[in-house]
N, C-alpha and C positions, 0 to 999 in steps of 0.2 A: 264682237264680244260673244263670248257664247254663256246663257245663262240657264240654272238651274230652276225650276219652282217646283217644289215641293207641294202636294197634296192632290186632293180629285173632287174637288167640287167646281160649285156657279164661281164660287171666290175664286178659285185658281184661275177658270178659265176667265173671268172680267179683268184679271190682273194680266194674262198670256196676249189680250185683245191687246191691251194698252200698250203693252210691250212690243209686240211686233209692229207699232205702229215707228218704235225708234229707227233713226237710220242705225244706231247702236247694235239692234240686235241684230247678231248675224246668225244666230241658232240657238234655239231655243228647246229644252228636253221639259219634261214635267212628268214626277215619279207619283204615285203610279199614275196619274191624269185619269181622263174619262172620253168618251164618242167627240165630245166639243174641244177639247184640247188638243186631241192630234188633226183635226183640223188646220191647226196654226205652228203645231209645235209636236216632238218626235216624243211619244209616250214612253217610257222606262219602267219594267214591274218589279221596283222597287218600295214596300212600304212605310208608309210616312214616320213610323218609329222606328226603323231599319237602322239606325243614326250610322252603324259602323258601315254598311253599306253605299249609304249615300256618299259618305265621307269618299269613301274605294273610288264610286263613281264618278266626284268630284275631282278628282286626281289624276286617276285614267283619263278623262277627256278634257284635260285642261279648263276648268270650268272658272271663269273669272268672277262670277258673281251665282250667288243661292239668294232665293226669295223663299221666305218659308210661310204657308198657307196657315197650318191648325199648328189649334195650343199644342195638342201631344206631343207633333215632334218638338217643340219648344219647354214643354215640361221636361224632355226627356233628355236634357241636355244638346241639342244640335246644333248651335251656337256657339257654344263651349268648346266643342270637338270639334268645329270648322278652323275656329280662330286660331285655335290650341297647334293645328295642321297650317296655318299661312293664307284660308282660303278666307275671301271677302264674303259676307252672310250679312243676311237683313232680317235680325229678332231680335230681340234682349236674351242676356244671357237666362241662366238657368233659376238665378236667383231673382231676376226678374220676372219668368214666368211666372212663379210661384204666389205671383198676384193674381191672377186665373185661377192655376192650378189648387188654392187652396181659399177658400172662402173667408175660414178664421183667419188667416195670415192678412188678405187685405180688408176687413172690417177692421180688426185689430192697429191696420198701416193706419187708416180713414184716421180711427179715433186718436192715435199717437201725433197723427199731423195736423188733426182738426177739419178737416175734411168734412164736410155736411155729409150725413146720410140717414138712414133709419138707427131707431135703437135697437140692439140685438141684445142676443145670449148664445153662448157654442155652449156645447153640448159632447161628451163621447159616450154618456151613461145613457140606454133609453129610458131607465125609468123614470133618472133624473128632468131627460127633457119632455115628459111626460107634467112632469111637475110641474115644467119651467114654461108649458103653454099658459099657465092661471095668470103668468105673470104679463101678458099680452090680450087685448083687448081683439074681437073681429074684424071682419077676415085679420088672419096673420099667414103670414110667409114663411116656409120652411124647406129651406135650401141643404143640399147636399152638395159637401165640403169639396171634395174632390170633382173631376172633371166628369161630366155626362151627356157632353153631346148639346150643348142650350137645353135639355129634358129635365135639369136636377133642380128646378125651382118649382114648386106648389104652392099654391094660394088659396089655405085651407077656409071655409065661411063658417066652422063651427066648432066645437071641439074634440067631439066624435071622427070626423073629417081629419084634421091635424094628429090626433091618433094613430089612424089609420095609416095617415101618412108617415109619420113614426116609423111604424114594424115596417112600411113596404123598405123604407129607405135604410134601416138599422138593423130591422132580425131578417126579413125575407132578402135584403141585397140587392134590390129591385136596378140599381145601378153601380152593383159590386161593390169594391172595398171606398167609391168615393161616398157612400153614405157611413163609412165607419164613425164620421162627427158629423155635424150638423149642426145649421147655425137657424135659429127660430129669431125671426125680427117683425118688426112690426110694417103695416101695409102702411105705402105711401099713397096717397088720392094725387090723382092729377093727371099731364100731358107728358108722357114719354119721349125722347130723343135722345138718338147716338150720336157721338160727337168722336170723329177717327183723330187723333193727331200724329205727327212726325214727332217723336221725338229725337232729337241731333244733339249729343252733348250736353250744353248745360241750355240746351231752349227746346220748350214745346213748343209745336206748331199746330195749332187747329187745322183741318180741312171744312167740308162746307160739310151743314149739319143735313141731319137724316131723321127719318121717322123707322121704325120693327115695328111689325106685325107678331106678337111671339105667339098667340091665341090660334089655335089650330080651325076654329071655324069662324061665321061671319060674327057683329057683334061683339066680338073679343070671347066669343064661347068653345069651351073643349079644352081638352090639355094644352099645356105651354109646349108649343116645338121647337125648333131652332132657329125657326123666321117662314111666314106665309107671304112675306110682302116689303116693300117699303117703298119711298118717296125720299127726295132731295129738291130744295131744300126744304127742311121743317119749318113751316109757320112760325111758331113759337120763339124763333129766335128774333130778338130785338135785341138792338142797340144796347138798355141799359141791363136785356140779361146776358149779354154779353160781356159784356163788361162783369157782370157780377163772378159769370165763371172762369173768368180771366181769375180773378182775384182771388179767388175761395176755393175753386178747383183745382183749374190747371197749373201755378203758380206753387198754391200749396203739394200738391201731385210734384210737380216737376224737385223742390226742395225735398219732399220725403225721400226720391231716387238719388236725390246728390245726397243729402244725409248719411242714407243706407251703402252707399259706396255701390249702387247697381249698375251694372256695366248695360243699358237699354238701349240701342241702336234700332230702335225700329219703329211700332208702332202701338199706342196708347190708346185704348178702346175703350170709351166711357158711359157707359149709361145713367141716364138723368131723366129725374124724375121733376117738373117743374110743377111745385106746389104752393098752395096759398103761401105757406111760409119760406118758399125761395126754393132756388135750384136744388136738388138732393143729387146722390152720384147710388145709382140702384146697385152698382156693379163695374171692373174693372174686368176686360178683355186685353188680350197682347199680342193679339194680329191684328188685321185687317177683318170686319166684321163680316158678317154672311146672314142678311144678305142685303147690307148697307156699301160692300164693294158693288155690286152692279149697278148699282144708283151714282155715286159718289165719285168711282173711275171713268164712268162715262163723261162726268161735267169736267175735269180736268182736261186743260189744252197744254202744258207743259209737256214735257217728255217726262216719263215715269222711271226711266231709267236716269238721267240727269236726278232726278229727285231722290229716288235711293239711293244713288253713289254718296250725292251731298250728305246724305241723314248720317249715312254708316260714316262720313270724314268729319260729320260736325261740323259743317260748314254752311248748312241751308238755311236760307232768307225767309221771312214772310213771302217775298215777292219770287219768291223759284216757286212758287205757286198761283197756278193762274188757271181760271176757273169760266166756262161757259155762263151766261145768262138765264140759258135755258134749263126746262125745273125736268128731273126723272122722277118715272117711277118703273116698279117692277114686280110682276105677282111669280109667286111660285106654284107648278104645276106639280100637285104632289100624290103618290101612291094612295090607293085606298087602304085603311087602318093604320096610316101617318098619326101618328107618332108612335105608336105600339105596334100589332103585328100585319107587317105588309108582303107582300108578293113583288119577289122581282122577276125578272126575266121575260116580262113584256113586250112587245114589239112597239114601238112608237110609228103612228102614223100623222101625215101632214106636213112636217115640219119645212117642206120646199113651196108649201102653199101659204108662207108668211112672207109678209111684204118686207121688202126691202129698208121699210124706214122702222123696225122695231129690231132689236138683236136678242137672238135665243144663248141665252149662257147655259150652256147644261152641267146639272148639279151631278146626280144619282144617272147613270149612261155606261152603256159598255155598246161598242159593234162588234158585234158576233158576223161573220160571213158575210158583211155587206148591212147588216140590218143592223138601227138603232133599237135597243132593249134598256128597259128600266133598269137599277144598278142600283135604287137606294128608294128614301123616303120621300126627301123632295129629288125631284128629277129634272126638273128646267125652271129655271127663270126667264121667263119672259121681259125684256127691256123697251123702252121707247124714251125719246128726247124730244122736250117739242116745247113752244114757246109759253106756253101756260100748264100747271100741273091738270089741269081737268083734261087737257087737247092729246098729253103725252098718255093719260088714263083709257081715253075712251081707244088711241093705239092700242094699250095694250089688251085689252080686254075684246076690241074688235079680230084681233091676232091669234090671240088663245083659243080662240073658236074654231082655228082650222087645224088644231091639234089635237090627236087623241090615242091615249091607249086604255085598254079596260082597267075601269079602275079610278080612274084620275080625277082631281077636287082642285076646288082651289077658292079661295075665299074672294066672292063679288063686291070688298066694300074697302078694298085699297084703296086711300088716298081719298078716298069718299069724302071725307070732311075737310080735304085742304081747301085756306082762303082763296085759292086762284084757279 
């Protein structure tokens, strides 16, 4: 079979690993990819909103199956224009992205369906939502509406601060037109987890849970980025909270999509927030998360392409999902002035002086003439598996040590706190 994956990060490449592991895959492209992906798989510079290209591409080379990586190409309809052409794709369509893509659309979905989450207010006026902070107590949260990269969330501690945050995201443009609205909601206290599912027709499927790091330094201090870290599986999951969000979340989630007539073949990305007063849902993603795929695909023993065919036929069980014992974790190796203004075009040194039992996913990579170069913000994910979350940590962090290019951070307190 020869399959498509769309994007260029750690996400692509942990989903290309998995993949090449099927006897399934018999070629494998990934547009535009990165240094780590044509490793495994033949890179295409195609980019990831390109849709009319991809489509071309998928055609010309007989392509029987597309994985699609980031929201974008998913907001931007590629879904739509696969199916629309006869070719087999793994995302929801266009009007399912737009659970992502717009912040007011899914707070709005939450409270129509009953969905636990924060209380909010959207916004398109800034003086108005100027006003509308009085109506929120401290820290509060203020999200920008459209897509930005995991960057459009701030957690303002005062009201000078939230202000501020204001103009950057409404008059300055600080993340372009997706701060045209703006949703101000109140802060949740507690224990964070991602929770990925399959959605297949009319059943969600969980996979195993995960912990983000979105806090750019150690402590949970610095700007929100797109993820410094994470672990599998989270702590926090018990029995009867499991159950809880079987019931209140995912059950209700899965009804709002059959409600709405959304055509979702893919994958349901949820963030929860686990507080005195019960699970909350912080936010809906519509891919595979980043960077809760390097954690999460590594524990899977299934075939991952048996698993997507199933999702897109509506055909997949609980039990086509089968999962290692062993706990991951993964830190990311990121640019210096991550999240705001970084330098690419570094040269990475080290990376053949990591051991064998930890797997480098590279995020932000291009090879230029034989050398591996920075490419982005975060640049690698460091991975490891191992029979207890502290054993797989002190892998990766023992690992990270033999990496380096000028510049490079990376927060020492991943996983820090798991019970094992």
């Amino acid at each position: 079979m020869k399959i498509l994956v769309v994007g260029n990060g750690a996400r692509e490449h942990a989903i290309i690993w998995k993949l090449a592991q099927s006897p399934k895959a018999q070629k494998i492209y990934c547009a535009p990819g990165n240094a780590g992906t044509a490793l495994l798989a033949e890179n295409v510079n195609i980019g990831v909103e390109e849709v009319e290209s991809l489509f071309t591409f998928a055609q010309k080379n007989d392509i029987e199956l597309t994985i699609v990586g980031p929201e974008a190409s998913l907001v931007a309809g590629i879904s739509d224009k696969f199916r629309a052409g006869g070719k087999k794709i793994f995302g929801p369509s266009k009007s399912g992205a737009i659970l992502e893509g717009s912040k007011i659309y899914s707070k709005d979905f939450m409270q129509k369906y009953k969905i636990p989450t924060a209380a909010y207010k959207s916004y398109t006026n800034l003086e108005q939502a100027k006003e509308g902070i009085n109506l929120f107590s401290f820290p509060v949260v203020i999200k920008a509406d459209g897509l930005a990269a995991g960057k459009g969330v701030l957690i303002c501690q005062n009201k000078q601060e939230a202000e501020t945050a204001l103009d950057d995201l409404m008059l300055d443009k600080k993340f372009g037109n997706a701060g045209n609205q703006i949703v101000i909601e109140e802060f949740l206290e507690g224990t964070e987890a991602s929770l990925l599912c399959f959605v297949a027709g009319n059943k969600i499927i969980p996979m195993e849970s995960a912990r983000d790091y979105k806090r750019a330094f150690d402590n949970d201090e610095g700007l929100n980025t797109g993820g410094m870290g994470c672990f599998s599986p989270n702590y926090v999951f018990t029995k009867d909270t499991e159950q809880e969000i079987q019931t209140e979340i995912l059950d209700k989630s899965l009804h709002g999509l059959l409600s709405e007539n959304i055509d979702f073949r893919g994958i349901l990305f949820i963030g929860l927030m686990f507080t005195k007063k019960g699970v909350k849902v912080l936010e809906y993603n519509v891919r595979f998360g980043d960077p809760e795929t390097e954690v999460v695909i590594p524990r899977l023993t299934s075939d991952l392409v048996d698993v997507i065919e199933k999702t897109i036929d509506g055909t997949l069980e609980t039990t086509d999902l089968q999962w290692t014992d062993k706990k991951a974790v993964t830190v990311i190796a990121a640019s210096g002035g991550y999240p705001e203004n970084y330098k690419k075009g570094i040269e990475i040194s080290g990376l053949e002086n990591v051991s064998n039992q930890v797997i480098v996913f590279h995020a932000g990579t291009e090879n230029k003439n034989g050398k591996i170069l920075t490419n982005g913000g975060r640049v690698l994910a460091i991975t490891a598996l191992a029979e207890t979350t502290k054993k797989a940590r002190q892998l990766v962090y023992e690992n990270i040590k033999q990496i380096h290019f000028d510049g490079m951070f990376y927060r020492s307190d991943i996983a820090k706190e798991s019970k094992e």
